[in-house]
N, C-alpha and C positions, 0 to 999 in steps of 0.2 A: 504898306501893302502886306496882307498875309500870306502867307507859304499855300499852294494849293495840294490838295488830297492826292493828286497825280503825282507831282515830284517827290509827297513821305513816300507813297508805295514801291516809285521806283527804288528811295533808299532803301527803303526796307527788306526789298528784292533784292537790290545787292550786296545786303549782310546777312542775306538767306543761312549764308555757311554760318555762319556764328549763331550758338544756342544763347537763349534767353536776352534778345535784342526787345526791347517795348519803349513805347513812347506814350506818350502822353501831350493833348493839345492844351495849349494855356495862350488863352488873348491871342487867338487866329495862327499860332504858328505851334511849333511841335518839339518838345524834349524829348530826346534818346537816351535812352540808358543799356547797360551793359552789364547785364550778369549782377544787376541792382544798385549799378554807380553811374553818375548822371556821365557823361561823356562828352555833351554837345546837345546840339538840337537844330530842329530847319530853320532858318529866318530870312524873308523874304525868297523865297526858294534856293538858299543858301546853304550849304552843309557846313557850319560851323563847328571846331571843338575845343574843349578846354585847353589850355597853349601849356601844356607841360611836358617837360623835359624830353619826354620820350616823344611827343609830338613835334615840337621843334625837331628834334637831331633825324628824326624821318622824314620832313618839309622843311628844309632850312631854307629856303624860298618864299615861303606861303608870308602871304598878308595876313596883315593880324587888322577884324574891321571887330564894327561893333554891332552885336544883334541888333539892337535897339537903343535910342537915346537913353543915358545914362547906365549903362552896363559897361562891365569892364570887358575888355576888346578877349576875342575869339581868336585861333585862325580859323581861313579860310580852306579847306579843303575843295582841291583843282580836282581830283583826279578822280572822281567821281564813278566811272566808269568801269575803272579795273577792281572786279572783287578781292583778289588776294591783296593789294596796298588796303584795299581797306579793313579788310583782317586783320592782316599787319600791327595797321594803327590802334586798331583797336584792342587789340591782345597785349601791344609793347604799351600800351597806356594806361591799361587794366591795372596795374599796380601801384600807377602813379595818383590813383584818383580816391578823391577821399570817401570815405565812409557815409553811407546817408544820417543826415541826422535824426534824431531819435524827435519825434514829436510829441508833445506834452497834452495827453489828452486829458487832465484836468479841468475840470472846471473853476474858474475862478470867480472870485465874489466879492 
């Protein structure tokens, strides 16, 4: 099932407060990024994020599922609702998260 354009807007609306929030849709669902570091993404109208340290120890409760068959497992982010937890998360994560990688626009032959 894909993520509908209703549920990215409301996230997106609820990370109003944080600058340079984008996403990007790929095969019916949606990547978030964060000030240009991938963060998480929608799937199945799920707010998914990448399960690192700083996200664990702020949901040490949250399910860890999986976007899609064959990825490695997410959490789940419950609390959808409250914009400052999701600042939070996304600010205490902000440093946890790697670097995009550089893409190789060579041609090759």
């Amino acid at each position: 099932m894909a993520s509908s354009k209703e549920y990215l807007n409301f996230i997106i609306e609820q990370l109003s407060e944080l600058e340079e929030i984008t996403y990007r849709a790929m095969m019916g669902e949606y990547i978030i990024y964060y000030r240009g570091k991938l963060v998480g993404g929608i799937y199945d109208d799920r707010l998914l994020v990448k399960p690192v340290k700083a996200a664990v120890s702020l949901m040490p409760n949250a399910t860890f599922e999986l976007p899609y068959e064959g990825a490695k497992e997410m959490l789940l982010v419950d609390d959808v609702d409250n914009r400052d937890f999701l600042a939070e998360l996304f600010n205490t994560m902000y440093d946890e998260l790697p670097l995009p990688k550089k893409k190789d626009r060579q041609i090759r032959i």
